[in-house]
C-alpha positions in Angstrom: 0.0 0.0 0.0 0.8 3.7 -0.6 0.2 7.0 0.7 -0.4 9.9 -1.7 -0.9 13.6 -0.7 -4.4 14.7 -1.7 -3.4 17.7 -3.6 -1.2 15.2 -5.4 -3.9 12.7 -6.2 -5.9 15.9 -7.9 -3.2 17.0 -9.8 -3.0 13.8 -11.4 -6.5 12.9 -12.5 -7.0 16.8 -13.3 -4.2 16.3 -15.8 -5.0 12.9 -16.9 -8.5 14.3 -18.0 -7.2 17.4 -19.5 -5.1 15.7 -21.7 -8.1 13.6 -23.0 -9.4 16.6 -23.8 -11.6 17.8 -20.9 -11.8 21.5 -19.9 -10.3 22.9 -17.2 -13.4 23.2 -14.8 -15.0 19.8 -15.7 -12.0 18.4 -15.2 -11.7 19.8 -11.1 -14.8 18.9 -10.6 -14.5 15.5 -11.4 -11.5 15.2 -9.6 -12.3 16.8 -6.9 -15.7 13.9 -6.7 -13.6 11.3 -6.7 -11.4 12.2 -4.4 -14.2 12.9 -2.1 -15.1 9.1 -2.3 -12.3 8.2 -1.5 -11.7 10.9 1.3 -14.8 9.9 3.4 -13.9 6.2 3.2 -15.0 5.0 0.2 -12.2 3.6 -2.7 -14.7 2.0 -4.3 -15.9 5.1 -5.9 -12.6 7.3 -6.5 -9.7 6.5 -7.7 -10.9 2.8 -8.8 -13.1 4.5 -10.7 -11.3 7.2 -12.5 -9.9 5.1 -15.7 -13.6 4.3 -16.5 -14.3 7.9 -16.9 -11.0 8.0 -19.0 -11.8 5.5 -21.0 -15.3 6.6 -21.9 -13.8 9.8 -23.1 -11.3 8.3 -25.0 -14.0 6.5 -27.1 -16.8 8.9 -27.5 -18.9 7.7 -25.3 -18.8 10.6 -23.0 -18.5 13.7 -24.6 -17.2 16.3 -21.7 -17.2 19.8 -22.9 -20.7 19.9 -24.2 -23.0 21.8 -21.9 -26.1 20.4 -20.2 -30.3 22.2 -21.3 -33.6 22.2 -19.9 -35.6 20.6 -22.0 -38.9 21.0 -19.5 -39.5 23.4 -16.6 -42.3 24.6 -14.3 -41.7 26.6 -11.2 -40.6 23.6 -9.2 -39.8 21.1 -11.7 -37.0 20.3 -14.4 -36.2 18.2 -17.0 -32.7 18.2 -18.4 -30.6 16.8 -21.3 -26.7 16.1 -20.0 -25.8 15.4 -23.6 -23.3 12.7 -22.4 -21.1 15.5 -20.8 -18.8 13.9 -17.3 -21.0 13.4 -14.6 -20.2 16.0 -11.9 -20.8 18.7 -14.8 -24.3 18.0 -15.3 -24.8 17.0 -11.8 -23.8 20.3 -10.5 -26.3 22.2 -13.2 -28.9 19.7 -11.9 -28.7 20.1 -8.2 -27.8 23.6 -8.8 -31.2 24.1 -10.8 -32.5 22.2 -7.8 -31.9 24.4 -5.1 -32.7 27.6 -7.3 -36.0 26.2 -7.6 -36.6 25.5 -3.7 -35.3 28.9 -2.7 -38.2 30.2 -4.9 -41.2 27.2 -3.8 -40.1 25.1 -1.7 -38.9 22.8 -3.6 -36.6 21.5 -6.4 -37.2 18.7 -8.6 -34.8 17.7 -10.9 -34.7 14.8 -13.8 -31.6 14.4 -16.3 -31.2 11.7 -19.0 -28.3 11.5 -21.1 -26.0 10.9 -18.2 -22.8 9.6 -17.2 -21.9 8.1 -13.7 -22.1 10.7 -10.9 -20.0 9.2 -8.2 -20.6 8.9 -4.9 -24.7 10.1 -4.7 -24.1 11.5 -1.4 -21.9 14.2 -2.6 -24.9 15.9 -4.3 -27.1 15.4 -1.4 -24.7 17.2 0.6 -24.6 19.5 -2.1 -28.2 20.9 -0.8 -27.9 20.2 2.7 -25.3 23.3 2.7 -27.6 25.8 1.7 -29.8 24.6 4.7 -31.7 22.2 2.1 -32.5 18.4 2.7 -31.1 17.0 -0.4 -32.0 13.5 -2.1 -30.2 12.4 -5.2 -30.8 9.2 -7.3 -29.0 7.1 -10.2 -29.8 3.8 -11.9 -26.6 2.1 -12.6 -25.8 -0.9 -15.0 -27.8 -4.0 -14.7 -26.4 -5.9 -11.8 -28.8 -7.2 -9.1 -31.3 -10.1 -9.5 -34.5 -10.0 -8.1 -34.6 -12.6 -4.9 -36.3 -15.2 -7.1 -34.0 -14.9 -10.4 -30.9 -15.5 -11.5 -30.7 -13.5 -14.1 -29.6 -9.2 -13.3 -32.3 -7.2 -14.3 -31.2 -3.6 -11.9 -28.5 -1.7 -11.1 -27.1 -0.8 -7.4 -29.2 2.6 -8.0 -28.2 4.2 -4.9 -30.1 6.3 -2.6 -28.8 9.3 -1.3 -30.6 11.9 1.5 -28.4 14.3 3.5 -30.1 17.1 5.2 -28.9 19.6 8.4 -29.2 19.8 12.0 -28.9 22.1 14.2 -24.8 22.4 16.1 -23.6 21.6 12.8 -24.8 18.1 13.0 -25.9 16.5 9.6 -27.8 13.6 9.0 -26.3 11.5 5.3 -27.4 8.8 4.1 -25.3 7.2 1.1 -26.8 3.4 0.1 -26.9 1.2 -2.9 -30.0 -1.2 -3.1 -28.0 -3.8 -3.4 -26.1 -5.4 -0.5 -22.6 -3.7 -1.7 -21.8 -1.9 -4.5 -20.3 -3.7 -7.7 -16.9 -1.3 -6.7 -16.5 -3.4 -3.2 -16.5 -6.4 -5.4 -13.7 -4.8 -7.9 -11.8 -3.6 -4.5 -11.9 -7.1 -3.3 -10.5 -8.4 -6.6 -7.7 -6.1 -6.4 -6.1 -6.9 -2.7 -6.8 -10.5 -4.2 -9.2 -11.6 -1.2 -12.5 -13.7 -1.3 -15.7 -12.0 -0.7 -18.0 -11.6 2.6 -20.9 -14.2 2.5 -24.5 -12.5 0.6 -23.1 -10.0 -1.4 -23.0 -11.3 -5.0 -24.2 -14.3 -6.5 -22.7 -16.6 -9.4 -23.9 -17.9 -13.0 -25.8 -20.4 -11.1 -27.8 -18.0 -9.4 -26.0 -19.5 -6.0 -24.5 -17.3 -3.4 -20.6 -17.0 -4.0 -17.7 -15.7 -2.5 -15.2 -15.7 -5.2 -14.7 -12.3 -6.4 -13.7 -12.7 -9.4 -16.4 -15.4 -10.8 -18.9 -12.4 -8.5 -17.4 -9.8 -11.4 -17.6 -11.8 -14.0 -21.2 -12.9 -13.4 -22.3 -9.3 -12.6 -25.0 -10.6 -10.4 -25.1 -8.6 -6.8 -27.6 -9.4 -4.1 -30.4 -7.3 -3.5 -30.2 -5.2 -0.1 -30.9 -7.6 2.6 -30.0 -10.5 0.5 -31.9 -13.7 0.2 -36.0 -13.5 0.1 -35.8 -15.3 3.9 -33.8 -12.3 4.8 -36.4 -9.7 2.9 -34.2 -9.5 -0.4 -37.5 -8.5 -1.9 -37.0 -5.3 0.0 -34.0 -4.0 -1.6 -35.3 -5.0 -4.9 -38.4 -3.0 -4.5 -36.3 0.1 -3.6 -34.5 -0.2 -6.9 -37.0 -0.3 -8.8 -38.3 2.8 -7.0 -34.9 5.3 -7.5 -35.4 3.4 -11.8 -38.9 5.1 -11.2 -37.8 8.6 -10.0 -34.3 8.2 -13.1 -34.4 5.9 -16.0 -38.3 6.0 -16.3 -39.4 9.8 -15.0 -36.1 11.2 -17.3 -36.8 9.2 -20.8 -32.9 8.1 -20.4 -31.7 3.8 -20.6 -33.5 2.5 -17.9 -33.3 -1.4 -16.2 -32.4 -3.9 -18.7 -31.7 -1.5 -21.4 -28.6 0.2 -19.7 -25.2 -0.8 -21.1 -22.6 -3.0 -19.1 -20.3 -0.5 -18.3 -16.8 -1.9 -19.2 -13.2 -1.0 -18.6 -12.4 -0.8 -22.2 -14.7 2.3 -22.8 -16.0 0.5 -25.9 -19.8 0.1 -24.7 -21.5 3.4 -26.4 -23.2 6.0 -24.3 -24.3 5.3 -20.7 -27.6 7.8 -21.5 -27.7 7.2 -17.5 -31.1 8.7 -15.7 -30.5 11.0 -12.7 -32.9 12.5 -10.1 -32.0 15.4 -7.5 -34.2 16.9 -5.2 -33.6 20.0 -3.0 -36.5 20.3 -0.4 -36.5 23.1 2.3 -37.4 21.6 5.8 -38.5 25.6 6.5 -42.1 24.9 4.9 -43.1 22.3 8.0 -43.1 22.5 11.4 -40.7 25.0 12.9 -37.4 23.4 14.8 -36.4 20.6 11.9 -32.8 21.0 12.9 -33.1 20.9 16.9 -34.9 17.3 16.4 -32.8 16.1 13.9 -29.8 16.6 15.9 -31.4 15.9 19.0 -32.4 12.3 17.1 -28.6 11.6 16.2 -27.5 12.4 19.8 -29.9 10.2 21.4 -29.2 7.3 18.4 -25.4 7.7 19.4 -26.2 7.5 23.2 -27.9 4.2 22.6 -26.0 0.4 24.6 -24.3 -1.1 22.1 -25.0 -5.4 21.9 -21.3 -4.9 21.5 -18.9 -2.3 23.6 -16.5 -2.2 21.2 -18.8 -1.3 18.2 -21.1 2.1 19.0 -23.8 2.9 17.5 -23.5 5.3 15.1 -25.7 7.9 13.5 -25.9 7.9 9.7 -22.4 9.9 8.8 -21.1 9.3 11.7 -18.7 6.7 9.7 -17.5 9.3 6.6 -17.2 12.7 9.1 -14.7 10.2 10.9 -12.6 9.1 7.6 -13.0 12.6 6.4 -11.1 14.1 9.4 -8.6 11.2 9.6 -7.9 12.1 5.8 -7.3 15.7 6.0 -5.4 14.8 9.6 -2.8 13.4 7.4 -3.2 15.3 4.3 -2.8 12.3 2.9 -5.3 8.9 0.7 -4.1 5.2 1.1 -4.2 3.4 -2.1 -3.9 -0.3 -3.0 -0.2 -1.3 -4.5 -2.5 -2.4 -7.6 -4.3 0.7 -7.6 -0.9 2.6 -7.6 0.4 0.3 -10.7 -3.1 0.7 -12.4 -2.4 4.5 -12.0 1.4 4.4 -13.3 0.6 2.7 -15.8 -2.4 4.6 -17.2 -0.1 8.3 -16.2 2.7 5.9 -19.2 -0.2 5.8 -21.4 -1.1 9.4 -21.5 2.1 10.8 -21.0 1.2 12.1 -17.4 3.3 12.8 -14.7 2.6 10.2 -12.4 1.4 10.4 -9.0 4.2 10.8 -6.4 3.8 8.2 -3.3 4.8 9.5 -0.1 5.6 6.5 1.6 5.4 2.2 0.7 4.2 -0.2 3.4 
């Protein structure tokens, strides 16, 4: 493993996109979401992600300095085109459109089709939550979860993502796939080489399995909960829900119809459906943010089953990474992730990413 400043890991996938061609602000602000990921604790969705996005420009399948329209709009409502442009571009006009909109009624409601993945859902969320906004953002994702009684993947992880503010400077954020990990836990596994946890994915035999590499290949995740003993049939219905608010409501690829999203690049345009919502808590009952953190204290303050394991209020996990991570100025990476990274900084004739220190 390897330690690389933060700054450091911006610089380099700032450059590596600017050299595919991406302009200068699309390019920070897709660094700058991946590093987020992997800054609250969550590798899965940063830098293990980054030469997808590469790769996608490369071939044409994301087309990055196009700009994002309305299509549709009422006083509350939106519908929006991204016209295949990097997902934190469009995101940003989206949730951006989305809080205009509540400032003004209320409420924001935003649909975007012609999409490309928008990293970790929580950062949008968030996104709201700072201008005093509860904030929920959606995504439907490639087909990979079977329903409890199939085999065969007919969702995506299609993540759910609510974040909103309390009062002391508390915040409540959730970040969740439907699914009972998301598909980059299984490519993080297959990279340090270990087997995966019992009920997360299962194989072509529609059998639980923890080999993580027949789990990838087979593209098959559990639903959230897992088996239909253990209400599997929960976290299927809840992805068909967020395929509801994206994929259907935004006229982008939706279930079945999304591509596989590849490494190569080579799989044509995601056309990925999007959903962000900006709602201020200011239009119901006076004292949102004194109950909301009063709710987290008392969750917190809760006896554990086990001592050694608290129990935590939802964020409670990333505000601790978070602050470990700026602590040391500094993100851990894989050694595969680091030769993954050298290797693609060879290929494009970047300057690689310096590593601080080799365990």
């Amino acid at each position: 493993m390897g330690k690389v400043a933060t700054a450091e890991v911006l610089r380099f996938m700032t450059d590596c996109l600017k050299t595919v061609g991406t302009n200068s602000k699309a390019a920070r602000q897709t660094a700058e979401l991946l590093l987020q990921a992997d800054r609250l604790g969550h590798p899965s969705h940063g830098l293990n992600r980054f030469e997808y996005y590469i790769n996608d420009i490369v071939s044409g399948a994301c087309t990055p300095n196009k700009e994002p329209r309305v299509l549709k709009e009422t006083a509350s409502t939106a519908w929006v085109d991204a016209h295949s442009v990097l997902g934190a571009t469009s995101s940003h006009f989206a949730m951006d459109l989305a809080i205009k909109k509540a400032k003004t009624t209320g409420i924001g409601w935003v649909t975007v089709k012609g999409a490309n993945h928008f990293g970790i859902a929580g950062w949008w969320a968030q996104k709201a939550a700072d201008q005093g906004f509860i904030g929920m953002a959606f995504t439907n994702t490639s087909p990979l979860m079977a329903p409890t009684r199939s085999k065969e993947s007919a969702l995506g992880t299609n993540p759910i993502a609510v974040v909103a503010p309390a009062a002391q400077g508390e915040t409540f954020y959730l970040d969740m796939a439907t699914t009972a990990v998301a598909v980059g836990k299984i490519e993080m596994q297959r990279r340090k080489g270990e087997p995966l946890p019992p009920g997360w994915a299962q194989g072509p035999d529609g059998k639980e399995t923890t080999d993580a590499d027949l789990a990838y290949d087979t593209a098959c995740l559990m639903p959230l909960g897992g088996g239909e003993m253990n209400s599997g049939y929960k976290g299927y219905g809840l992805a068909a829900m967020v395929e509801l608010f994206c994929g259907i409501s935004s006229g982008s690829k939706y279930g079945h119809h999304i591509r596989s999203w590849s490494h190569s690049g080579d799989g044509g345009p995601a056309d990925l459906g999007h959903c962000f919502v900006a709602l201020d808590p200011g239009c119901f009952a006076p004292g949102f943010g004194d109950r909301m953190n009063e709710s987290m204290q008392h969750w917190r303050q809760l006896k554990p089953t086990d001592p050694s394991l608290p129990v935590l209020a939802p964020g409670d996990k990333e505000r601790k990474a978070a602050a470990d991570t700026d602590c040391r100025g500094t993100v851990t990476y894989l050694q595969q992730q680091l030769q993954a990274s050298a290797a693609l900084a060879e290929r494009l004739q970047v300057k690689p990413m310096a590593v601080e220190e080799t365990d």
